[in-house]
N, C-alpha and C positions, 0 to 999 in steps of 0.2 A: 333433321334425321335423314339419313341416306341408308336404304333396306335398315340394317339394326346397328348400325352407326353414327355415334354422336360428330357431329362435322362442324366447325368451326372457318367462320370467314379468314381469309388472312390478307391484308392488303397489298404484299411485297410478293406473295408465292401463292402454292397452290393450298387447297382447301387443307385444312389441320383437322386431324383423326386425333378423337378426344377420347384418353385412356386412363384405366384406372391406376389406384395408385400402384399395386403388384404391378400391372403391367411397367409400370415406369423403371423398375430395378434391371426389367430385363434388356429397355432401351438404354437405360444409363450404362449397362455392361455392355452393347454392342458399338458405345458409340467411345466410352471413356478408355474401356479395357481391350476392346479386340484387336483381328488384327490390324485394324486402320486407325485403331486409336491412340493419342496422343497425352493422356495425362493431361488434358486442358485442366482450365480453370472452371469454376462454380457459373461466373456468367457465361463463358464460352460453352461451357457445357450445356448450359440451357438453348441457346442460339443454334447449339448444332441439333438439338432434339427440333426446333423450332424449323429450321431449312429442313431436315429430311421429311417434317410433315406431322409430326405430333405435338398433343399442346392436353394439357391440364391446370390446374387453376396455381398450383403452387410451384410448378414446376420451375422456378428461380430459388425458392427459399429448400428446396429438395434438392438440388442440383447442388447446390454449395455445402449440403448436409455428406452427401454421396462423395464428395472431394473431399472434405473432411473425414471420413470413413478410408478412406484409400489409403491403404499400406504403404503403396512404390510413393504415392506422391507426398506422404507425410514424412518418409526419411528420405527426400530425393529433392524436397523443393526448396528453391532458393531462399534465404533467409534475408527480408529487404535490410537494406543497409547496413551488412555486413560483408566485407572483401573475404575472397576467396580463400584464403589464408591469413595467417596473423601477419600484419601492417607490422612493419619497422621502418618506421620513417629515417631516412639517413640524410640528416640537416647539415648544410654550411653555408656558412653566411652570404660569403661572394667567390666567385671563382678562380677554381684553382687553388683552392685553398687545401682541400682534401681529398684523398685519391683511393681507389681502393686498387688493388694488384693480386691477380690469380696466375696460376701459372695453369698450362692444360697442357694437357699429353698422357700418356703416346698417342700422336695421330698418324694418316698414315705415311710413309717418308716421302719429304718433299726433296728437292737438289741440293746438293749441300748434306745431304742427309740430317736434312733439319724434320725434326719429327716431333717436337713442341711446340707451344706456343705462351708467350708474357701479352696480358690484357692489362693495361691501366686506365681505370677510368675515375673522370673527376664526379664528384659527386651532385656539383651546384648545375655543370651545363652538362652531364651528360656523356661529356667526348669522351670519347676512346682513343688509345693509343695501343696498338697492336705489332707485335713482331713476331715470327716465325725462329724458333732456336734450334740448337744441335744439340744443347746441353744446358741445363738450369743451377750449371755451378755460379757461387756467390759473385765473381766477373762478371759474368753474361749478365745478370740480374742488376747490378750495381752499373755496368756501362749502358743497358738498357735506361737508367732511371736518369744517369748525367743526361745520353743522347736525347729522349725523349719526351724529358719532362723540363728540368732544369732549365737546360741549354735550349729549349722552345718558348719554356713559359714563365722560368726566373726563379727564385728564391723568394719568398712576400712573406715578411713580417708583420702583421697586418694586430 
């Protein structure tokens, strides 16, 4: 006891101010929710109550209750092993087999007054093949594919 405070050893920091459980709601709001808080986690939340210097008996299995309770962090936390969007895996076997091709534009005018652009990319490694255009009529698109792809990487009947 220290004057009408319960005080607790702590081996790492300084002495722990032992609080009831009310008082705990309003630390877990200052530390989870204010404005220096971070939406931690259940243990992390217990650690930060732990380093500012307070300590109660369940204050692990309450901490993780109080996260649990949390509105922002129940529609906001990550869902483990799920990708951020729906997966479309886009398979080919060996390369150069499959290509995908976008066209982009208008961008802003280059020399040439080329103001698109044709991306091919293959799907196994990755590469790209890019060119800057003036016009994305059916020629430019079609002598893009001879120069670029064809006449680089061949024809594979595989």
């Amino acid at each position: 006891m220290q004057g009408d405070k319960l005080i607790r050893r702590s081996y790492s920091g300084p002495h722990l101010t032992c609080i009831k459980y009310l008082q705990t709601l309003e630390v877990f709001c200052k530390i989870h929710d204010g404005e220096c808080g971070n939406h931690s986690g259940g243990r992390s939340l217990a650690q930060k109550a732990l380093n500012v210097g307070y300590f109660w008996p369940t204050m692990r299995h309450d901490s993780t209750e109080y996260v649990k309770r949390c509105d922002r962090c129940q529609r906001y936390k990550p869902v483990p092993n799920l990708p951020a969007e729906i997966y479309h895996p886009q398979n080919s076997p060996w390369p150069f087999m499959q290509w995908s091709i976008d066209l982009v534009g208008l961008m802003p005018t280059a020399p040439a007054k080329k103001e698109m652009m044709i991306v091919a990319t293959d799907y196994f490694t990755k590469w790209i093949e890019a060119e800057a255009l003036s016009s994305t009529k059916e020629d430019d698109v079609e002598r893009f594919i001879w120069r670029n792809i064809i006449f680089r990487f061949g024809c594979h009947n595989h």
